[in-house]
Legacy VTK file of the C-alpha trace (Angstrom):
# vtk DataFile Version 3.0
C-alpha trace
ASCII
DATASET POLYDATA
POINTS 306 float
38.047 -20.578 -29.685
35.308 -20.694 -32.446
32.984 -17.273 -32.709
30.157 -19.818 -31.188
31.986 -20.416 -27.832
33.069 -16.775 -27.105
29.495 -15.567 -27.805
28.504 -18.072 -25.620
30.899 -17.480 -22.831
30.152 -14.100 -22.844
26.397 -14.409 -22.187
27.350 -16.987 -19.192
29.492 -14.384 -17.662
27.378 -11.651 -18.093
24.497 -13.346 -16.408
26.421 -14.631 -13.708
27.190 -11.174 -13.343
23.734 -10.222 -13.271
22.839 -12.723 -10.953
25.277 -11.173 -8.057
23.048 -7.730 -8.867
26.062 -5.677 -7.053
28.695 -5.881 -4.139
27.307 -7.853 -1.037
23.724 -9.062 -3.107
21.854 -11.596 -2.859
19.217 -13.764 -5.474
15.729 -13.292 -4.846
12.753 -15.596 -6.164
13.232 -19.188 -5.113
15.168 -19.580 -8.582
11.864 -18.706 -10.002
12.346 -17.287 -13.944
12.011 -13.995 -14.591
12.680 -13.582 -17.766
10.535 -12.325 -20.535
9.506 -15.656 -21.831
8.651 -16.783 -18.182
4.994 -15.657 -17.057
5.135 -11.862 -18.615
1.724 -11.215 -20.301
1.090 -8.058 -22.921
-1.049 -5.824 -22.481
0.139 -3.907 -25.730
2.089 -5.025 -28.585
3.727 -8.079 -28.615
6.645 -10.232 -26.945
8.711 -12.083 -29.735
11.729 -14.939 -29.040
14.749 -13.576 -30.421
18.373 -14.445 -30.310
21.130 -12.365 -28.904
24.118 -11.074 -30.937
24.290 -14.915 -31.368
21.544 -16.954 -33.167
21.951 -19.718 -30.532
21.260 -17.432 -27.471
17.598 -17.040 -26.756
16.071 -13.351 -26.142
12.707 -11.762 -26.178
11.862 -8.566 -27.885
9.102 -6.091 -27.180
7.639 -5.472 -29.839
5.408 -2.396 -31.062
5.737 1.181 -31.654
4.250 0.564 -28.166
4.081 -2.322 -25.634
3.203 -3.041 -22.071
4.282 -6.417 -20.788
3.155 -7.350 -16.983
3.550 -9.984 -14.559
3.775 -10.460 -10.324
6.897 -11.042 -9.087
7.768 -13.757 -6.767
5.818 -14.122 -3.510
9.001 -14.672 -1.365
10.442 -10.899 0.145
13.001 -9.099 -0.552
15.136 -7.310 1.833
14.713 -3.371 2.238
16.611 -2.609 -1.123
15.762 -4.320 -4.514
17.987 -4.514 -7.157
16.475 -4.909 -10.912
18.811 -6.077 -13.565
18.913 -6.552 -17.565
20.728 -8.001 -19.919
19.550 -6.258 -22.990
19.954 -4.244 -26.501
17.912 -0.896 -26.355
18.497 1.212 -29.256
18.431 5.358 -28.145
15.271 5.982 -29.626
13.695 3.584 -27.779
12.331 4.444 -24.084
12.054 1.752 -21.665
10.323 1.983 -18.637
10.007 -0.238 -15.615
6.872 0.613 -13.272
6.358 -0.994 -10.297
2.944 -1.545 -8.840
3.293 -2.502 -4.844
0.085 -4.133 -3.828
-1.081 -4.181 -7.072
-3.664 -1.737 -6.592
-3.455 0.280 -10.151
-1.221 2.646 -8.680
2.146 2.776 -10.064
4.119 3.634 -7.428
7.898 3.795 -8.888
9.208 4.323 -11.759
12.284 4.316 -14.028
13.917 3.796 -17.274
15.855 1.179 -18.232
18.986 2.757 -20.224
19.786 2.549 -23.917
22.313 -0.091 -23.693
23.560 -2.863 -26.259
23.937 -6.161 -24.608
25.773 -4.669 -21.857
24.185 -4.936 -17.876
22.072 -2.399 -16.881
20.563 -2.158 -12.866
17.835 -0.381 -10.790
17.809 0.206 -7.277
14.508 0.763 -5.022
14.048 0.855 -1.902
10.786 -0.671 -0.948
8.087 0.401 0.938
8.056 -1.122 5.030
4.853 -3.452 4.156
2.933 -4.828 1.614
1.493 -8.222 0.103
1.899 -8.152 -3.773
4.610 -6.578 -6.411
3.147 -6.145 -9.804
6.377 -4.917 -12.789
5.716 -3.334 -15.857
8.096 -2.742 -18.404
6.977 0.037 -20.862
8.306 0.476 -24.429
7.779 2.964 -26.488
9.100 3.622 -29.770
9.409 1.855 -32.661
12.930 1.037 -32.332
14.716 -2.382 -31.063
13.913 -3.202 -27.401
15.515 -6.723 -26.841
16.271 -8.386 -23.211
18.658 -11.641 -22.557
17.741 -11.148 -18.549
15.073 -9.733 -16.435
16.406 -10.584 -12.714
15.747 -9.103 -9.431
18.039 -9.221 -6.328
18.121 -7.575 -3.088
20.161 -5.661 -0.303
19.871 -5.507 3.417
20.070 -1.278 3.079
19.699 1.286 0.131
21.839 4.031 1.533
21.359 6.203 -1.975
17.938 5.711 -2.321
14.649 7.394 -1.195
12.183 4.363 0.010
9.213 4.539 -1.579
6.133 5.695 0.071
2.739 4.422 -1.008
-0.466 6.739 -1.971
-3.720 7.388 0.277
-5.979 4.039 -0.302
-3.356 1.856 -0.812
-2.952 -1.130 2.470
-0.743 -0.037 4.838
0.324 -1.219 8.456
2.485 1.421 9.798
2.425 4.681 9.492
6.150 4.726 7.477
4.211 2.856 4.527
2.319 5.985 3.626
3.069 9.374 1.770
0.818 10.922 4.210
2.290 9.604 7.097
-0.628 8.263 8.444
-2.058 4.294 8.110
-5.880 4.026 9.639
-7.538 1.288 9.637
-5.024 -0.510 7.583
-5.535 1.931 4.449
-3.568 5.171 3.931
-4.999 8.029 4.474
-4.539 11.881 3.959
-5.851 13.242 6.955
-4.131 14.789 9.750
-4.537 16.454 12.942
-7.972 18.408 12.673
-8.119 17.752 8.769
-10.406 14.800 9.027
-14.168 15.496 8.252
-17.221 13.472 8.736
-16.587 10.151 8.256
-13.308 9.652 7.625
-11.432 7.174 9.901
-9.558 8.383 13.071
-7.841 7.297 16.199
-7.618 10.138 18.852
-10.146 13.156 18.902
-7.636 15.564 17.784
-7.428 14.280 14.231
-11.179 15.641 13.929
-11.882 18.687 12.530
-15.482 18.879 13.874
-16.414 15.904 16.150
-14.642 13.697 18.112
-13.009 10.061 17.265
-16.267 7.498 17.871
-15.338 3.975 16.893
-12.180 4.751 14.782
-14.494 7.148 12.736
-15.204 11.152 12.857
-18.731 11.593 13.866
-20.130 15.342 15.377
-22.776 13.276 17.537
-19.614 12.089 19.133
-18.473 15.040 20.289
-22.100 16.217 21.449
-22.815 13.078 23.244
-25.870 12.805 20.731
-24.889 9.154 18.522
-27.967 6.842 18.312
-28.251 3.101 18.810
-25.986 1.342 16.653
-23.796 4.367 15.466
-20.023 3.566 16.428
-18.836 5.031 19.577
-15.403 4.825 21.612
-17.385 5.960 25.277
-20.270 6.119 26.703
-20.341 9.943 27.104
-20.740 9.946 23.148
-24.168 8.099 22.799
-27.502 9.339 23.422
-28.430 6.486 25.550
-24.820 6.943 27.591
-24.251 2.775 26.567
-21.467 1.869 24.534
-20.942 -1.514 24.102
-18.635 -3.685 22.197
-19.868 -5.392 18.872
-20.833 -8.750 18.606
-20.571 -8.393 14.886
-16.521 -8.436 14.033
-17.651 -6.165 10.572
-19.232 -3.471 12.829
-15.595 -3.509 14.857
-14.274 -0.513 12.466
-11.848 0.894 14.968
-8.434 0.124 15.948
-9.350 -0.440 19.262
-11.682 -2.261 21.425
-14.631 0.407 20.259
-18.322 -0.569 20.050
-21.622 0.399 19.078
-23.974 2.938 20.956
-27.064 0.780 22.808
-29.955 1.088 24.859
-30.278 1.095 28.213
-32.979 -1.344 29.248
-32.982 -0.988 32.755
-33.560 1.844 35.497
-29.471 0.719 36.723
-28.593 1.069 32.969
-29.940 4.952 32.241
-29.255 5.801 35.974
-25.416 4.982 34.948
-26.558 6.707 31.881
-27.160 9.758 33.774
-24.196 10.164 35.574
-22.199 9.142 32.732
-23.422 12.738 30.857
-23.313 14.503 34.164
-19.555 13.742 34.507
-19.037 14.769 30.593
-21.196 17.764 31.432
-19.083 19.200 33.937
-15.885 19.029 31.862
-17.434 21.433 29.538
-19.530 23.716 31.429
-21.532 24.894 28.047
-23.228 22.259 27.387
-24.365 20.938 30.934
-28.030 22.199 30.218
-28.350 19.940 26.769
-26.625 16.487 27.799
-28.886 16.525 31.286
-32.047 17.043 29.059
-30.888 14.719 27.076
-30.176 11.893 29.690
-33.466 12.886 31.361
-36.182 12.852 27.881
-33.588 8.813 27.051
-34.634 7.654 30.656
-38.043 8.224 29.817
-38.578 7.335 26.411
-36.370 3.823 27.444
-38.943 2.866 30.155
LINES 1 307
306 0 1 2 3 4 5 6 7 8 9 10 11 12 13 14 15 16 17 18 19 20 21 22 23 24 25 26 27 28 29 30 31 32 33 34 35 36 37 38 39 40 41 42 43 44 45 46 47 48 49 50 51 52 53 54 55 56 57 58 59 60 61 62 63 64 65 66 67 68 69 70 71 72 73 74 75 76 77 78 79 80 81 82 83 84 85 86 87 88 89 90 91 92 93 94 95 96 97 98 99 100 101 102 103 104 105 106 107 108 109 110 111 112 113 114 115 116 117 118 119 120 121 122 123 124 125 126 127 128 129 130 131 132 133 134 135 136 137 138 139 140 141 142 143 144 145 146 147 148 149 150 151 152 153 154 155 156 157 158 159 160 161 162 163 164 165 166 167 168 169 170 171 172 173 174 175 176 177 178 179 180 181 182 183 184 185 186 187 188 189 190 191 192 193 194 195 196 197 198 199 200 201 202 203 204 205 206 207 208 209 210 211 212 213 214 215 216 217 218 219 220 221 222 223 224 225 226 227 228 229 230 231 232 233 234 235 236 237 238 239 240 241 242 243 244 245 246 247 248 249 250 251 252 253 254 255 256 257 258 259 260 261 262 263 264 265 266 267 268 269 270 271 272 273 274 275 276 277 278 279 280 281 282 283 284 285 286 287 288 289 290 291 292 293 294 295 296 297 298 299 300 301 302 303 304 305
């Protein structure tokens, strides 16, 4: 068999190889290429076509003594492992790095190098976060060294028993809790804040998440917990607006809670602030201290109202 041919065959098998990622894989990407000639654009230095150890098989370099090459990967799923594999020639002064931004929010979330290898098959594992819309991959050279790739593919597993999943920062889009490194997803963004850390203004969902107020319309607010919010502040109950009305928004923007919260009104009619009334009364009684304040309260919005 001419020199040609076995050069050849090799690269077939090895990217068949590739292809399988490892034992019980699957493809992922709708047969979409993922090489480095297909879609990747530079940020820093350059990507060059190249050949492999054979001048008929085609390759692309990174070139610079550093480069940043980007792209999105496919919008089809993966399962809850993904499984990154190269066919490449990465001399050992070189460092590779893939980064992978989920959401593609700026934030690189994972990251990893790809080893010094030459032409031999080289994988990543990752375990994915439990939700999000867009994958953004990086690969990172630096060094001034040879950094050439054959294959860039991506496969996927139904588990990663040997790896961590990844859990996304505070900011990032979440919809479960599991998403986050906090822990906690509110109001579909990761957030920090737990029980009694959140301050003024940061979102909620139960009163004992705030550190000084209570949880009004999926957001911290002190007037809350005094029963003093005005007209148009959010609110969860009417025990935590000045005019003892909450009522639901009629403007879906204004809807900032997880739940069916509203906006503090005005009572407009004597059946309106007497409900009012008894509405503070009741919240008075549960906490004896500040009885005298909500009833003077109730009693100076009834008259101002009529």
């Amino acid at each position: 068999m001419s020199r040609s041919l076995i050069g050849k065959a090799l690269l077939v098998g090895s990217m068949l190889l590739a292809s399988s990622c490892v034992s019980g894989g699957s493809s992922w990407g709708g047969g979409e290429c993922l090489d480095l000639h297909c879609g990747w654009e530079t940020k820093q230095g350059a990507l060059e076509e190249t050949h492999t150890w054979h001048k008929d098989d085609r390759a692309t370099a990174l070139v610079g003594a550093e480069a940043l090459a980007t792209r999105l990967a496919p919008s089809s799923r993966p399962g809850a492992c993904m499984v990154f594999d190269f066919l490449a020639d990465i001399d050992a002064s070189v460092q590779v790095e893939l980064q992978l931004d989920f959401n593609d929010d700026g934030t690189i979330d994972w990251r990893a190098s790809v080893p010094a290898v030459h032409w031999k098959q080289a994988q990543l594992i990752v375990s994915t976060p439990l939700d999000y819309a867009q994958l953004r991959m990086t690969l990172h050279k630096v060094g001034a060294g040879r950094a050439v790739f054959a294959r860039f593919g991506m496969g996927s597993l139904l588990s990663c028993p040997s790896a961590p999943r990844i859990k996304l920062q505070d900011g990032t889009a979440c919809s479960v809790d599991d998403t986050c490194m906090s822990g906690r997803c509110a109001q579909n963004r990761c957030a920090a804040c737990g029980p009694g850390g959140c301050i003024e203004g940061e979102s909620c969902r139960q009163d004992a998440e705030c550190l000084d107020g209570s949880c009004a319309g999926g957001v911290c607010r002190a007037c809350a917990k005094q029963g003093t919010c005005a007209t148009n502040e959010t609110c969860s109950s009417d025990a935590q607006c000045a005019s003892g009305s909450c009522v639901e928004s009629s403007v879906p923007s204004m809807r900032r809670g997880p739940s069916s919260d509203g906006l503090c009104g005005e009572c407009d009619t004597d059946a309106d602030c007497a409900r009012a009334r008894a509405s503070l009364a009741d919240a008075a009684s549960a906490r004896p201290m500040q009885t005298a304040q909500r009833v003077s309260r109730a009693a100076t919005a009834t008259r101002s109202m009529r």
